[in-house]
Structure formats: C-alpha cells, structure tokens
SEDRENKE-425984 format. One record per residue (C-alpha): x, y, z. Coordinates in Angstrom, 3 decimals, decimal comma. Layout:
<rs>
{r {X Y Z}} ...
</rs>
This chain:
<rs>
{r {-3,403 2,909 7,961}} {r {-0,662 5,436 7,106}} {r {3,120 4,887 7,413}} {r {5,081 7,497 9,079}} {r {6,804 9,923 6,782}} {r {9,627 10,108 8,532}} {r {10,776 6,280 8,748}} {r {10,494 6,025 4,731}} {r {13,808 7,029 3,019}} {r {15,054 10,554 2,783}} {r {13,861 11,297 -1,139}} {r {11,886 13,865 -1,962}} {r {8,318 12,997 -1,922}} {r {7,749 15,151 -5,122}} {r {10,483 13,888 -7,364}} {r {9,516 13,792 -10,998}} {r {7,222 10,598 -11,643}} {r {9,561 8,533 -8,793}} {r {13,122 8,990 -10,309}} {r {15,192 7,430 -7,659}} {r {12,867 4,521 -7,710}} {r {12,949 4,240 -11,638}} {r {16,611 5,010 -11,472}} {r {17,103 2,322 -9,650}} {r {15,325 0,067 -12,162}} {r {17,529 1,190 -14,377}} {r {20,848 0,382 -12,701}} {r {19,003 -3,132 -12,083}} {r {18,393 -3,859 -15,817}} {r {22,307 -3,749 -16,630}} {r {23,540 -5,908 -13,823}} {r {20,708 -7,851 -12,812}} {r {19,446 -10,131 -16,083}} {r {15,461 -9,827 -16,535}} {r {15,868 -6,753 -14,236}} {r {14,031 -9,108 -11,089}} {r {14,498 -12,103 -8,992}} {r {10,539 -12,946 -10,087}} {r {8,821 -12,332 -13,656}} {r {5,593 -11,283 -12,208}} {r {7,462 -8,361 -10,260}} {r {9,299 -7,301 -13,746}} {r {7,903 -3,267 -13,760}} {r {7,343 -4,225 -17,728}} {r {4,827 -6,359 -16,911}} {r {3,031 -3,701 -15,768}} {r {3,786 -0,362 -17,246}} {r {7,193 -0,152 -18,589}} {r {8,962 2,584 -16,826}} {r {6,113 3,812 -14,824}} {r {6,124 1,075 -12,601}} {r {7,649 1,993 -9,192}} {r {10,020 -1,220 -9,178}} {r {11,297 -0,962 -5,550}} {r {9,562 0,025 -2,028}} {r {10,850 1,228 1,196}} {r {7,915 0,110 3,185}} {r {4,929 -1,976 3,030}} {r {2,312 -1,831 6,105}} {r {-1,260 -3,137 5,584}} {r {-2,229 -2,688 2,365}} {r {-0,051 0,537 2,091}} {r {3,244 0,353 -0,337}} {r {6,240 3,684 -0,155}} {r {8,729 3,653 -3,090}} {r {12,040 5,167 -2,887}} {r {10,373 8,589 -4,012}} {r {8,416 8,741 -0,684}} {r {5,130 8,573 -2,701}} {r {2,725 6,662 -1,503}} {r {0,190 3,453 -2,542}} {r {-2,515 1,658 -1,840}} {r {-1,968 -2,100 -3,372}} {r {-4,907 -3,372 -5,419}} {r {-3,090 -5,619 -7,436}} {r {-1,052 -8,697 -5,791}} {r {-0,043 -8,071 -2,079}} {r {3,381 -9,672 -2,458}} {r {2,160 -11,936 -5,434}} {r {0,064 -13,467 -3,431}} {r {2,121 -14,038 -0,370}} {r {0,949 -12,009 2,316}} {r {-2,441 -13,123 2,581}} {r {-2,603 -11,419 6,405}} {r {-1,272 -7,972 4,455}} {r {2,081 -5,953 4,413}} {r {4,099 -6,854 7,699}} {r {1,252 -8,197 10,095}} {r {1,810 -7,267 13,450}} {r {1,261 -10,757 15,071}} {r {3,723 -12,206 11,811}} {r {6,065 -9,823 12,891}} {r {6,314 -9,871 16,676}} {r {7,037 -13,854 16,027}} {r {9,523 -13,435 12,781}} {r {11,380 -10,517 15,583}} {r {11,239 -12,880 18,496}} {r {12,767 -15,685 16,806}} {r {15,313 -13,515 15,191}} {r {16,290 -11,956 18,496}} {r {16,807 -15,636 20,366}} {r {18,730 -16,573 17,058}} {r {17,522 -17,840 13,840}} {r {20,031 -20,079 13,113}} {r {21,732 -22,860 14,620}} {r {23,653 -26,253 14,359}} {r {20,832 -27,587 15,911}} {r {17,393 -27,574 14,777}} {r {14,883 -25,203 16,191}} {r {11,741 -26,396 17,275}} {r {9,207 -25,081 15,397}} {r {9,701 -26,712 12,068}} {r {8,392 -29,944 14,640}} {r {5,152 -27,635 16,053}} {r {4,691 -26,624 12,219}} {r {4,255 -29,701 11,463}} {r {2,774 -31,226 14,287}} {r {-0,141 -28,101 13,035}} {r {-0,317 -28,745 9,581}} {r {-1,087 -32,510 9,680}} {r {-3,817 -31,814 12,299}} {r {-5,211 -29,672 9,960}} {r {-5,067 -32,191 7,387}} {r {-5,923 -35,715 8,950}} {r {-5,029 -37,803 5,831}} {r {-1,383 -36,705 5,576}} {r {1,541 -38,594 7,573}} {r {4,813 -36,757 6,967}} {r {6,093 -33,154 6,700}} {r {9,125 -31,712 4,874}} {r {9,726 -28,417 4,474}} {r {11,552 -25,578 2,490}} {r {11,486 -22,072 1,457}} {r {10,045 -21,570 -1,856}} {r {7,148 -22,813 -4,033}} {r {9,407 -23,538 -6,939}} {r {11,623 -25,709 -4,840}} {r {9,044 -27,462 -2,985}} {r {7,525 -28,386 -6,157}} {r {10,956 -29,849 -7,067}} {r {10,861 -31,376 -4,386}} {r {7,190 -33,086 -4,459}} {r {7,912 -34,777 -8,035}} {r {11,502 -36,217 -7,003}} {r {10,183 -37,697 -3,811}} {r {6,899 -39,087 -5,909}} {r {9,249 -40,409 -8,603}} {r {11,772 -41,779 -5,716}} {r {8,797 -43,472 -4,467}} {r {7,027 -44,918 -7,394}} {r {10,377 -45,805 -9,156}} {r {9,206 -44,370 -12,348}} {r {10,371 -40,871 -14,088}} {r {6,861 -39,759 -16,499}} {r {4,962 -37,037 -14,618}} {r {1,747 -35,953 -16,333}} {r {0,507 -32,200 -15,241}} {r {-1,935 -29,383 -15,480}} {r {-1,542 -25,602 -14,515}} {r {1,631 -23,955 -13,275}} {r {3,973 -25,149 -11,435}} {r {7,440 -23,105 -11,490}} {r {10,441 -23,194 -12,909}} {r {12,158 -26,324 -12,864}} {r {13,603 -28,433 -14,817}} {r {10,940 -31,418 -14,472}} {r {8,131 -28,889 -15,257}} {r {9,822 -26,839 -18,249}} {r {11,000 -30,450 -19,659}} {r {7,173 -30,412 -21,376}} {r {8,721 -28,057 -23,958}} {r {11,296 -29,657 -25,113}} {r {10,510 -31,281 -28,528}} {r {9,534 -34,591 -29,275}} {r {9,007 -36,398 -32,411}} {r {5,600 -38,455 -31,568}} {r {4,172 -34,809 -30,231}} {r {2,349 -32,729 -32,909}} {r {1,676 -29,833 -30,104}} {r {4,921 -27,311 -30,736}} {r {4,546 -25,400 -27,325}} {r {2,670 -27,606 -24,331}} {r {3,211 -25,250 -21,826}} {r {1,135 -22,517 -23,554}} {r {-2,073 -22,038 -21,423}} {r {-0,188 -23,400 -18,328}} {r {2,981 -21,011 -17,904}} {r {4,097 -19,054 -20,714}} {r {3,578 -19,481 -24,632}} {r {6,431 -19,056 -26,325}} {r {8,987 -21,030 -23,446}} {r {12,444 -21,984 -24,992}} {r {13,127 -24,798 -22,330}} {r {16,791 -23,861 -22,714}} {r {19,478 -25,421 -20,639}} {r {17,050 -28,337 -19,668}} {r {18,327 -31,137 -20,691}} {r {17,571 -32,792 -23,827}} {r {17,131 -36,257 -22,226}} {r {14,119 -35,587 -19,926}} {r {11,839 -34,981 -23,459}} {r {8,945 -36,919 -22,457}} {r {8,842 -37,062 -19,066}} {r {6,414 -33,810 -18,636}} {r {2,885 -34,760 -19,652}} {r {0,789 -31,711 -20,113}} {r {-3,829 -32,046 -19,858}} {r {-5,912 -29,592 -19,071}} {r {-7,581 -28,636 -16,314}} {r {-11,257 -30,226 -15,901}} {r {-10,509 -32,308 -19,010}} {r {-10,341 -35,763 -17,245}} {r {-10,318 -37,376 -20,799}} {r {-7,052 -35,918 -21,570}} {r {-5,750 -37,549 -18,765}} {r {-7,564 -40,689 -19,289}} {r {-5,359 -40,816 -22,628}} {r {-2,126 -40,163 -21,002}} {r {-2,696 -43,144 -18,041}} {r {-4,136 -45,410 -20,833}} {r {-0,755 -45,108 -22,745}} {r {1,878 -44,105 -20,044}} {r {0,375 -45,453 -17,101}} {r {2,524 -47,990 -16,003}} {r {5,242 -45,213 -16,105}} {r {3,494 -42,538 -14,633}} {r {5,176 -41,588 -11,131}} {r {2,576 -38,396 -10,619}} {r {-0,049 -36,328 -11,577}} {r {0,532 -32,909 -9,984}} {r {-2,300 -30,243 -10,490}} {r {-3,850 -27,163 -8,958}} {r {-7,074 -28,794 -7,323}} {r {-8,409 -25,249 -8,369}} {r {-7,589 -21,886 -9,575}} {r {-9,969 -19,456 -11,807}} {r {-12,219 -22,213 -12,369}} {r {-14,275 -24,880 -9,992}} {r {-13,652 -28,113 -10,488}} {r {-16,151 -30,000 -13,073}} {r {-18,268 -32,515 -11,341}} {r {-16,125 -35,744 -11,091}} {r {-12,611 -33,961 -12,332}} {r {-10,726 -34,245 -8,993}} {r {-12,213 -37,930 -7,976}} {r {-11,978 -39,058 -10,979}} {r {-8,109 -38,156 -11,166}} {r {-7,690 -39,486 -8,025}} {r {-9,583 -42,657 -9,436}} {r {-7,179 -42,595 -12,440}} {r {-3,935 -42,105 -9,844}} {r {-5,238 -45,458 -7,884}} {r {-5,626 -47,413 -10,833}} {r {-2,249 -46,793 -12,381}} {r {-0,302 -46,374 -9,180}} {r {0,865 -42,843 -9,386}} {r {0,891 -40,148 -6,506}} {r {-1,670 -37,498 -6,741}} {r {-0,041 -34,181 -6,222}} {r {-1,686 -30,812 -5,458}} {r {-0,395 -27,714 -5,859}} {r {-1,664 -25,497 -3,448}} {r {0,330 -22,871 -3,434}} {r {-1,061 -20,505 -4,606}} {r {-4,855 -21,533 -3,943}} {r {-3,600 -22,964 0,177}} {r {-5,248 -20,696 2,208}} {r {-7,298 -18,767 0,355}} {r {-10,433 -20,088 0,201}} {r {-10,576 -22,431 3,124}} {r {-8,451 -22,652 5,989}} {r {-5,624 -25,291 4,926}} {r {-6,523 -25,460 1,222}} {r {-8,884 -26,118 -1,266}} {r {-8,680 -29,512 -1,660}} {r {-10,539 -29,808 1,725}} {r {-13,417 -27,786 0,460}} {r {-13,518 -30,057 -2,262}} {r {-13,146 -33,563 -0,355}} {r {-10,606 -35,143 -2,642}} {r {-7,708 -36,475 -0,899}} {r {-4,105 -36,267 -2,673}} {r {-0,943 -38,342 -1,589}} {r {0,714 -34,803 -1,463}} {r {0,110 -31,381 -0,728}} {r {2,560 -28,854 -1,489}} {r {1,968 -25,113 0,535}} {r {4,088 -22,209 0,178}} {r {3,182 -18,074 -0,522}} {r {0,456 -17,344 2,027}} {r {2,232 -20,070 4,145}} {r {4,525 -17,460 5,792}} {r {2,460 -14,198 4,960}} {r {5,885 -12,472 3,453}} {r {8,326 -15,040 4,887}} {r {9,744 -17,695 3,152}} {r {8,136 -21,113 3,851}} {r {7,302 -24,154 1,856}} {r {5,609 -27,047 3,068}} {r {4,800 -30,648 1,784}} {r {2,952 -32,959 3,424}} {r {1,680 -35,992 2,226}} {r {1,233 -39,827 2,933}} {r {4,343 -41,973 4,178}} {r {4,596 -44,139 1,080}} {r {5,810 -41,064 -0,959}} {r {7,241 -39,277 2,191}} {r {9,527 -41,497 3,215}} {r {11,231 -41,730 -0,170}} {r {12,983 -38,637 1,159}} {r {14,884 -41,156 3,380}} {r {16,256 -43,037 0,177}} {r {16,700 -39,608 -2,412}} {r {19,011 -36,850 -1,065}} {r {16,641 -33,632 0,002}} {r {18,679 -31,254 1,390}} {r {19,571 -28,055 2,129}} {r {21,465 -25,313 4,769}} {r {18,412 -22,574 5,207}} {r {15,355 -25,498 5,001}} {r {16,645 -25,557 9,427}} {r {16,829 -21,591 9,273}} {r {13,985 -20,442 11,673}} {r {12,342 -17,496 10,667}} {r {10,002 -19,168 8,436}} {r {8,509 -21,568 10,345}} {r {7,896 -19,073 13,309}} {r {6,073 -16,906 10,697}} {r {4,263 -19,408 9,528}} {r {2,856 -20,816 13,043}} {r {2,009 -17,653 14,048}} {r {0,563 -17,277 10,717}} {r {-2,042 -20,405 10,596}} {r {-2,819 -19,835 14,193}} {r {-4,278 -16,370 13,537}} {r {-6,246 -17,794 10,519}} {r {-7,300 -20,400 12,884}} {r {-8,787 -17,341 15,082}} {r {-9,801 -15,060 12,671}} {r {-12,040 -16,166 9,613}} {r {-9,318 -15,066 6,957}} {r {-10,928 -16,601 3,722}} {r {-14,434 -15,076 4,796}} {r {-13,390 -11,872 4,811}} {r {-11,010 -12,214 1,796}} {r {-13,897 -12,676 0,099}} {r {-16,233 -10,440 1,231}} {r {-13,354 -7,306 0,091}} {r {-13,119 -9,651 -3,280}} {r {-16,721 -9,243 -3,930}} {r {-16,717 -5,910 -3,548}} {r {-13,804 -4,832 -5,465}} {r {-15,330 -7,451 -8,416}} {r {-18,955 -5,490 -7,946}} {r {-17,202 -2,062 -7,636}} {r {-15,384 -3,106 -11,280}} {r {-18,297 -4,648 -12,959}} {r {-20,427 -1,187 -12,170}} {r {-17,779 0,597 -13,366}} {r {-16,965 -1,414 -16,499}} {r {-20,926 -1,250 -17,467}} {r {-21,226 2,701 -16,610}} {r {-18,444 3,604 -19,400}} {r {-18,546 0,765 -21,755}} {r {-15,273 -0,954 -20,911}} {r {-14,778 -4,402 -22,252}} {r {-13,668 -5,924 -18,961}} {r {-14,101 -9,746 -17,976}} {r {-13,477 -10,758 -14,464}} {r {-12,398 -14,362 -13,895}} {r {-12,122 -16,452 -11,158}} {r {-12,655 -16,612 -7,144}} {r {-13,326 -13,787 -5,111}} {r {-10,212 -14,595 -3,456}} {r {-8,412 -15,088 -6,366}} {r {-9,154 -13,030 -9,330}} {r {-7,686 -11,402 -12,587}} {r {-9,293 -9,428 -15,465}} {r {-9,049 -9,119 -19,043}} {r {-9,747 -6,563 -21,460}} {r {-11,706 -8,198 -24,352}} {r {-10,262 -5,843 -26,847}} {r {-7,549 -6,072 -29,500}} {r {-5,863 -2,730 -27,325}} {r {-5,712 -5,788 -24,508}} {r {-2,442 -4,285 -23,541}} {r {-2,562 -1,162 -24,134}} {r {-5,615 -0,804 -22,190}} {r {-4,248 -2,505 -19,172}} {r {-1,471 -0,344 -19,059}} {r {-3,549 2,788 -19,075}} {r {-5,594 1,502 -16,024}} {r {-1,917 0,693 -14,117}} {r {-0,644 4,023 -15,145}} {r {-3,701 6,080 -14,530}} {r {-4,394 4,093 -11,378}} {r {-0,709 4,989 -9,924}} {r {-1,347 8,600 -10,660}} {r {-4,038 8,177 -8,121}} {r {-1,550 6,909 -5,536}} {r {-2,806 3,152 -5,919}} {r {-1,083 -0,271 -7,384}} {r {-3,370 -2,198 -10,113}} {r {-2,025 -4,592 -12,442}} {r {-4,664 -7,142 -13,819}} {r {-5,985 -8,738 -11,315}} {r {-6,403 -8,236 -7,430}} {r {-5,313 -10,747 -4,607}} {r {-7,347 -9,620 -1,254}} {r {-6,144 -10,048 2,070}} {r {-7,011 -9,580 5,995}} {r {-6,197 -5,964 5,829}} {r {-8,192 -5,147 2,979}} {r {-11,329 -3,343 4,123}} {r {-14,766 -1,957 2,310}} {r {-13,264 1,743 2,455}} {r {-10,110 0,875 0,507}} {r {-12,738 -0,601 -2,430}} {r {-14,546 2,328 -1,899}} {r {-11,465 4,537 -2,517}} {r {-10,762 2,682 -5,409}} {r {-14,071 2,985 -7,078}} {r {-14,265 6,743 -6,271}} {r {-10,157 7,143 -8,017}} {r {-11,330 4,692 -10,591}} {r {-14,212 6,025 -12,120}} {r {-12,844 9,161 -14,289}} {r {-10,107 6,483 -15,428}} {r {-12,856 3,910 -16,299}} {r {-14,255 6,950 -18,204}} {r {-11,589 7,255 -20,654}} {r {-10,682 3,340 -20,845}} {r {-14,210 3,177 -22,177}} {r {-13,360 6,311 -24,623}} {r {-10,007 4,977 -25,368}} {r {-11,504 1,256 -26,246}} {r {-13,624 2,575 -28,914}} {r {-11,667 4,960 -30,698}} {r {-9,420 2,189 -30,145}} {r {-6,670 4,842 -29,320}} {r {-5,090 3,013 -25,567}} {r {-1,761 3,209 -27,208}} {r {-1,186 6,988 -28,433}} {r {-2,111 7,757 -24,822}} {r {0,487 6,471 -22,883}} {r {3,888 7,636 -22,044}} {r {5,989 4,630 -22,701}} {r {5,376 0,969 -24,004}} {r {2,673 -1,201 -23,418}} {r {3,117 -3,974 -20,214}} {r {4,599 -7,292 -21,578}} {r {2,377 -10,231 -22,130}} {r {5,111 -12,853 -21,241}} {r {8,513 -13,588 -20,648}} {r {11,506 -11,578 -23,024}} {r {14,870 -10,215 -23,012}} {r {14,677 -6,817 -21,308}} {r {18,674 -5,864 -22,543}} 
</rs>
C-alpha cells in the first residue's frame, strides 16, 4: 500500500539523508531528557543519527518521516503495538466515531463495560476487569492490587516488566544478596534504581524464567511473605515441561497471586494470550500494546479475591474513563475474533525468519534468530555485535526499509513485503558477511554504533 505524497508534510523528499527529521532529533535531545518518551524508540538504539526519529504517517506496514522519504517497517510496528498494522481501517473508523460523539465525559462511556463484558468471555476463569492506558501502569497496578489483597509487600519476578518503582526496587542493594545487578537478563544490566526508594530493598525477588528451582528457593524462604509472582507465561522461549503448573503449584501452596504479563506476548500467538495455549490459569492477567492496535489501552483481569482489593486500595485516574481506547480496542479483538490474526502473523514470521536464515548461510553472517515466529529478535554472534547491527539498520534504510534487531509481524504484513526484503537484503547480507570477517563493521559506518542499553544521551 502506498501513502499519498501529497498528505505527508511539505519537505523535500530528497533532503540530504532526512535533515528535517534528524534536525528534529536534535532539537529533542536538548529539551527532551533521553531524547524519547520510550527507550526502545531512542534513534541510538538503532543507528545513532541515521535513524529517522519522527514520522508523518504510518499506513499498513508503510512509515513517511518528516523528509517525505519513505519505509517499509521490518523491525517493531509501533514496538509491538499495532499488531493489526499502521492505522487499521476498522481501528480507525471506531477510534473516529467515538471521537466524533465525544471521547470524554463526566459520565462513563459504555464501552469500557462491553470491553470487559468481551475480555472475560474470552477468558472464562477471570471475574473482574480494570482498566488503564499503559503497560507500565497496569503492571503497577497488578502488584498493588495483589499486595492489597494478600496483605503482604515481597513480590518475586521473572522477565520485564516496566518501569516502576516495585519492579526497579530488585536493584537496589542489599546486604544478604551477593548478585550486584538482578535485573541484568530481565531489563537492563547496568540499572541505577535511582530515586526508588531505599526502603522497598527486598521486596523485588528476581528467578529466571523456566528455572522453577529458583523459585522453589524464594517460596521456601519468603513464602509466607510473598504477595505475587508476576512473569511472562512466555516470550523467546516455550515454557519447560512443568514450569508454568508448577509455579502455579508453588503460588497455591504459599498463598500468593499468580500474575502474567501478557503484554507483550497477549495476542500474538493465540487469540487472548498465551497462557490459554498453554492451559495454566493465573489469578491475573495484565494486557496492554496489541490491546488497542496503536491506541492506548491496558487491561487486567483477574479473579475477585485480588480484584476486589481495588475497592479497599485507591486505583485511580482522569483518562482510565477517556474513550478512545476502549473503542479501539473492541473493535480491535472483534476483528481478531474474525480474522485468524496469530495464523497469519506467523506465517509472514516464518518467512521473514527463512528469508534471513538463507541469507545469513549464503554470505557467512553470524546471525542467530530467537524466539516465536510472532515474536522474534536476532543476534549477531560476533564481537562487532553492534557494529554489525548497525550496518544492517543503516544499509537497510538506504533501501527505504526499517530493521532494527528483531521483527514484530502483523495483519498487514504480506509474503511480497518478505520478498522485498530478501531481494534489498541480499547485497547488504553480502558485505555483513565481508565485514564480519575482516572484522571491519565499525570503520564502515558513518556515525556510532546503536546503544546496547540505557545512557545519558547529553
């Protein structure tokens, strides 16, 4: 699908390597600190100063910067949000009709009742809905309405899980705790957990994922403290045999809510979320990116013993009643509940993984793929890691398409765009494999290499 030249903005179309765009950026960095609202849309996490940091439109799976110039996105899709693809037409007559009949209100509009009236027939073993915009918050939300209910403050944890306070608490330092940086391998290595208080050292229990005798250890010791385990029921890796019971096992013996992220794996892979493929029940389920596809929607659901807490803790908040979202995301779920969304996704995520492997063996590039179809990211098993990956992105955008390192399909994805990409790719895949054994990524690129994690940018 191509966007219509004349509704991007007036730039020039063949400005030098997209200087309003990158001029932009550059304003950004001295009045907005860490340049973006979101670290994994931070240009230098890509290639610094290549990048194109803003866009004027996104249709489909088709991105215009400020410059005019034009992209096909084979990297994210809205960091995973926009499972449907850029602005979906059946998204976007709802998000307009709701807007247009007034999004906001001092009453409540009725939707955020039909949302959840939908999501809880979806999933049968959940009693209660509340709702908010982002992932971050929701997860926020999740742990103070499992430790509200459980009347203990100890969470233990595996995988990501935001930004918060609760979650960022794990790096704080504690004396009995040889491990200097717990987060590592879940979030970021390297966190400062600065300006969380000093007090909650303790509370955030970190295990690894499919290592149910790490949590074994923290119940036997903390267990009787233990409000929640919250985890990603999956993400680049299936579940061992007997990981997800046997936390569930370890949350009934103890008496802590089981907690599942799913928002970034909700939707993906089975209508509703994983956990359903997987047939392990949690006391709470926490959606939110794909929820909306683009708009801003968080949902948890869960069982009324945790639920109901929210009726004893104060939850919240002006634009959780603001109606846009849940419109979006009704008309959202009920085209998934037409159209088989995670069959295709993966379909277009085997074939992008199959057009990269054939690539990666033709020219000798030291490429990994890892995990789903629907869900996957690369590595470069090189020492030039970074280097490399920013020669790919910078290559790639030279070809008119967005790669970072990994690729999130969606709905409109087709075979053609992977066969696009293979066709621009394989001359670049050429001289990554060239460029890995002379081990020379770095001397050919313009700028830096992309960041690895989270630092100052001024």
């Amino acid at each position: 699908m191509s966007l219509d030249p004349s509704a991007t903005s007036s730039a020039s179309s063949d400005a030098p390597r997209g200087e309003r765009t990158q001029a932009a950026y550059r304003r950004a960095r001295q009045i907005l600190p860490g340049g973006t609202q979101l670290l994994s849309k931070r240009p230098e996490m890509y290639a610094p100063g290549r990048w194109p940091a803003y866009y004027a439109e996104a249709r489909g799976t088709e991105v215009v910067d400020l410059d005019g110039k034009r992209y096909r996105d084979m990297s994210s899709m809205g960091i995973g949000s926009c499972l449907l693809g850029y602005a979906d037409p059946d998204v976007t007559a709802a998000v307009v009709d709701r807007v247009e009949r007034g999004s906001m209100c001092s009453l409540n509009n009725v939707e955020e009742l039909e949302l959840a009236e939908l999501l809880l027939s979806i999933h049968p073993w959940a009693e209660q809905a509340r709702f908010c915009r982002t992932g971050g918050e929701s997860m926020a939300v999740a742990v103070r309405l499992a430790r509200a209910s459980r009347r203990r403050d100890r969470v233990a944890f595996c995988g990501y899980h935001g930004w918060s306070d609760w979650y960022l608490a794990a790096n704080l330092p504690r004396e009995e705790e040889a491990e200097n940086d717990p987060l590592d391998g879940h979030l970021l290595p390297g966190l400062p957990p600065l300006g969380v208080p000093a007090g909650l050292a303790g509370t955030a229990l970190p295990f690894a994922y499919n290592r149910l005798d790490e949590l074994e250890r923290i119940v036997s010791r903390y267990g009787d403290e233990l409000a929640a385990v919250v985890m990603e029921p999956v993400r680049h890796d299936e579940p061992a045999p007997g990981f997800l019971a046997g936390a569930r096992e370890l949350c009934d013996a103890c008496g802590a809510a089981l907690v599942f992220d799913e928002i970034t794996s909700g939707w993906r892979m089975t209508l509703g979320g994983a956990h359903l493929k997987y047939g392990v029940t949690p006391d709470v389920a926490v959606f939110a990116k794909a929820l909306g596809s683009g708009h801003p929607i968080a949902a948890i659901i869960g069982v009324r013993g945790v639920m109901d807490a929210a009726q004893d803790t104060f939850v919240s908040s002006t634009y959780w009643t603001e109606g846009v979202g849940y419109a979006a995301a009704l008309a959202t779920i009920r085209k998934m509940m037409r159209v088989d969304v995670p069959g295709q996704v993966a379909t277009i995520g085997k074939a992008f993984r199959a057009a990269c492997h054939e690539l990666a063996e033709k020219h000798g590039v030291p490429l990994r793929l890892v995990g789903f179809p629907a869900l996957q990211s690369w590595r470069f098993e090189h020492e030039d890691a970074a280097a490399l990956a920013t020669l790919l992105t910078t290559r790639m955008l030279d070809r008119g398409f967005l790669v970072g390192v990994g690729f999130y399909p969606t709905l409109a994805h087709d075979k053609q765009h992977v066969a696009e990409f293979r066709d621009a790719a394989d001359d670049v895949f050429a001289e990554l494999g060239e460029a890995a054994r002379r081990g020379d990524a770095a001397s050919r690129l313009d700028g830096p290499a992309r960041h690895t994690g989270f630092a100052r940018l001024t």
